[in-house]
N, C-alpha and C positions, 0 to 999 in steps of 0.2 A: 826132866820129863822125857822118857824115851818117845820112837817115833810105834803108832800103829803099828800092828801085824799087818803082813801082807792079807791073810785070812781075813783079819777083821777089814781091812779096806777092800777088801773084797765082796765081803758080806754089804760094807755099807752100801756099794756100789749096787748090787744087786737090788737091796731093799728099796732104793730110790730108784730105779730101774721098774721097778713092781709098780712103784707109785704113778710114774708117769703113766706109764700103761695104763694104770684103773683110768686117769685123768685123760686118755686117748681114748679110751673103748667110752666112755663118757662124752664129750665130745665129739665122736664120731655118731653117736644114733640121734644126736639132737639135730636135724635139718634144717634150720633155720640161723643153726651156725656156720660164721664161714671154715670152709673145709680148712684151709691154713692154720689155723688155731689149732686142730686135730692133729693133722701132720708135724705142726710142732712140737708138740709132744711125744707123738710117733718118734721125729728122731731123736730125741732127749733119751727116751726110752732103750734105742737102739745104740745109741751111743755109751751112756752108761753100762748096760751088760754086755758091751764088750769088752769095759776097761775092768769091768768084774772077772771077766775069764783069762784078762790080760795079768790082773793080779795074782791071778793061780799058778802062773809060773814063776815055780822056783829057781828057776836058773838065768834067770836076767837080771840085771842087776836095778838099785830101784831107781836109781836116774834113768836109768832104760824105761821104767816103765810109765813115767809121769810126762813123754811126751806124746 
Protein backbone atom coordinates (compact mmCIF):
# COMPACT_ATOMS: atom_id res chain seq x y z
CA UNK A 1 0.00 0.00 0.00
CA UNK A 2 1.62 3.12 -1.06
CA UNK A 3 1.66 6.42 1.15
CA UNK A 4 -1.01 9.30 0.40
CA UNK A 5 -0.34 12.15 -2.05
CA UNK A 6 0.87 15.04 -0.75
CA UNK A 7 -2.37 16.79 -2.49
CA UNK A 8 -4.66 14.34 -1.13
CA UNK A 9 -3.19 14.89 2.54
CA UNK A 10 -3.68 18.00 1.92
CA UNK A 11 -7.11 18.10 0.81
CA UNK A 12 -7.70 15.90 4.01
CA UNK A 13 -6.33 18.44 6.00
CA UNK A 14 -8.32 21.15 4.76
CA UNK A 15 -11.75 19.24 4.87
CA UNK A 16 -11.21 18.57 8.59
CA UNK A 17 -10.12 22.19 8.84
CA UNK A 18 -13.73 23.25 7.32
CA UNK A 19 -15.13 20.87 9.88
CA UNK A 20 -13.95 22.34 12.91
CA UNK A 21 -14.74 25.69 11.88
CA UNK A 22 -18.58 24.99 11.29
CA UNK A 23 -17.99 23.26 14.99
CA UNK A 24 -16.41 26.91 16.22
CA UNK A 25 -18.72 29.27 14.44
CA UNK A 26 -21.39 26.92 16.15
CA UNK A 27 -20.10 27.14 19.47
CA UNK A 28 -19.30 30.44 19.32
CA UNK A 29 -23.02 32.01 18.92
CA UNK A 30 -24.43 29.68 21.76
CA UNK A 31 -23.86 31.94 24.95
CA UNK A 32 -24.46 29.87 27.39
CA UNK A 33 -21.35 27.79 26.37
CA UNK A 34 -18.26 28.11 27.81
CA UNK A 35 -16.11 30.25 25.52
CA UNK A 36 -13.09 27.55 25.82
CA UNK A 37 -14.94 24.78 24.00
CA UNK A 38 -15.18 27.40 20.97
CA UNK A 39 -11.51 28.38 21.15
CA UNK A 40 -10.77 24.85 21.05
CA UNK A 41 -11.82 24.32 18.02
CA UNK A 42 -10.82 27.58 16.94
CA UNK A 43 -7.39 26.28 17.26
CA UNK A 44 -7.85 22.74 15.83
CA UNK A 45 -9.15 24.60 12.94
CA UNK A 46 -6.09 26.77 12.67
CA UNK A 47 -3.91 24.31 13.09
CA UNK A 48 -5.10 21.95 10.62
CA UNK A 49 -5.00 24.48 7.61
CA UNK A 50 -1.97 25.18 8.16
CA UNK A 51 -0.47 21.64 7.89
CA UNK A 52 -2.80 21.75 4.70
CA UNK A 53 -0.88 24.57 3.15
CA UNK A 54 2.30 23.02 4.63
CA UNK A 55 1.46 20.00 2.46
CA UNK A 56 1.36 22.03 -0.63
CA UNK A 57 4.85 22.22 -0.62
CA UNK A 58 6.71 20.41 -3.08
CA UNK A 59 9.98 20.90 -2.13
CA UNK A 60 10.22 19.56 1.36
CA UNK A 61 10.61 16.50 2.05
CA UNK A 62 7.81 14.44 3.76
CA UNK A 63 9.64 13.83 7.20
CA UNK A 64 9.85 17.50 6.99
CA UNK A 65 6.49 17.85 6.85
CA UNK A 66 4.92 15.59 9.56
CA UNK A 67 6.52 17.59 12.30
Amino acid sequence: MSAPSREALSSAFHTQARSDWAVYLHLAALPEHPRCHALHYLQMATEKLGKAYRFRDTTARRLRLRK
